[in-house]
Residue, then its C-alpha position, 0 to 999 in steps of 0.5 A: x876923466x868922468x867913470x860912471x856905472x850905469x844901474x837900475x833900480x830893475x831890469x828893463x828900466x832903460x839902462x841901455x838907451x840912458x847909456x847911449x844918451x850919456x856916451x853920446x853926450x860925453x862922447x865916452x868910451x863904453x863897457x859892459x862888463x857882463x852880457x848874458x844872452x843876445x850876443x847877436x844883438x848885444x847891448x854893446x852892438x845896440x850903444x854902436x848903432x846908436x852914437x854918432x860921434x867919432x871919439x867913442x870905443x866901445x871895449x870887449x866884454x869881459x863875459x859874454x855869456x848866451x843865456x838871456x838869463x841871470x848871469x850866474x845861473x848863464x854861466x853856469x849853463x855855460x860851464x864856466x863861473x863869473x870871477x871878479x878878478x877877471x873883470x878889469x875896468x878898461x885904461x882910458x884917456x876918455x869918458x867911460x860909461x859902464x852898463x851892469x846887467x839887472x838891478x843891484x842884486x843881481x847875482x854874479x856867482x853865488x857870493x856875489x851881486x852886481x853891487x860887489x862888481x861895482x865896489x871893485x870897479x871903484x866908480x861913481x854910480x848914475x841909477x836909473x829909474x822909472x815912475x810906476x808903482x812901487x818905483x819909489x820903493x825901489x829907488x829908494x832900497x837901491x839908494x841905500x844899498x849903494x849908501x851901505x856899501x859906501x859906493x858914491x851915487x852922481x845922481x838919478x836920471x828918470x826914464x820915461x813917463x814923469x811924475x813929479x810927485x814921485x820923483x821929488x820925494x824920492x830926491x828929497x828922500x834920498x838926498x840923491x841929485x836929480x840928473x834929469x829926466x828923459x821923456x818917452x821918444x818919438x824913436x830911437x836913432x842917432x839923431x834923437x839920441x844926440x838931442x835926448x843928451x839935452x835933458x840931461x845935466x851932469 
């Protein structure tokens, strides 16, 4: 069975709605390991009323921290500090999707980063990305720090606005397979999440 973290090159650049997508698609189960803040709207409640297959089980996070801030620094405000050992990924006999929380270098704790969880986890990484200025250097830094850390890269997928230029310098660049690219949607329900499922190739 398939694992894939899902990260991006940033916060806000769609991980979530890429996670449905692709949990969906391969009807996997999903995991996030780590939500800091918005408990009562947390990414895990978002994926439930988003997938309309039946096979999909959407495990317990194992650190629901409730400040929407830097993991490390709402666990702290918490009273409690993020330990590594305590993250275990789920036993599964189906597809498993894992959402990070920010971009790579987002710290845990204080010796710590979002890319150490990921080595640990041992699974192969699907980055997000999304064209603006600067998000080739961006991709481009997140690529090699996952090359640097000889974690295994599926692919990217690119979210929202297209720009072909961009987007084929960067896969030429990074020699990183492009997964696909999903456009801006018209909505966001069950329905438009199964067929986005479509602009994706794994």
């Amino acid at each position: 069975m398939a694992k894939y973290f899902i990260t991006g090159i940033g916060t806000g650049i769609g991980k979530t709605l890429i996670s449905a997508i692709l949990t969906e698609k391969l009807k996997a189960d999903y995991w996030k390991p780590i939500q800091s803040g918005d408990l009562d709207s947390s990414d895990s409640k978002t994926i439930s009323s988003l997938i309309s297959n039946t096979q999909t089980f959407i495990h317990p996070e194992s650190y629901r921290l409730t400040q929407p801030l830097s993991p490390h620094l709402s666990a702290r405000l918490d009273g409690i500090q993020i330990d590594l050992n305590n993250i275990t990924i789920p036993v599964t006999q189906n597809n498993l999707i894992v959402e990070g929380a920010g971009g790579l270098m987002v710290p845990l704790n204080e010796s710590e980063l979002i890319v150490d969880l990921i080595k640990k986890l041992d699974v192969e990484v699907i980055l997000i990305s999304q064209n603006y200025l600067g998000s080739i250097n961006h991709t481009l830094l997140s690529v090699n720090l996952l090359k640097q850390y000889h974690i295994p890269i599926k692919g990217i997928i690119f979210n929202g606005d297209e720009n072909a230029e961009t987007e084929r310098y960067i896969v030429q660049y990074s020699n990183a397979k492009k997964l696909g690219h999903v456009p801006h949607l018209n909505q966001i329900d069950q329905e438009q999440i199964a067929l986005a499922g479509g602009y994706i190739s794994l």
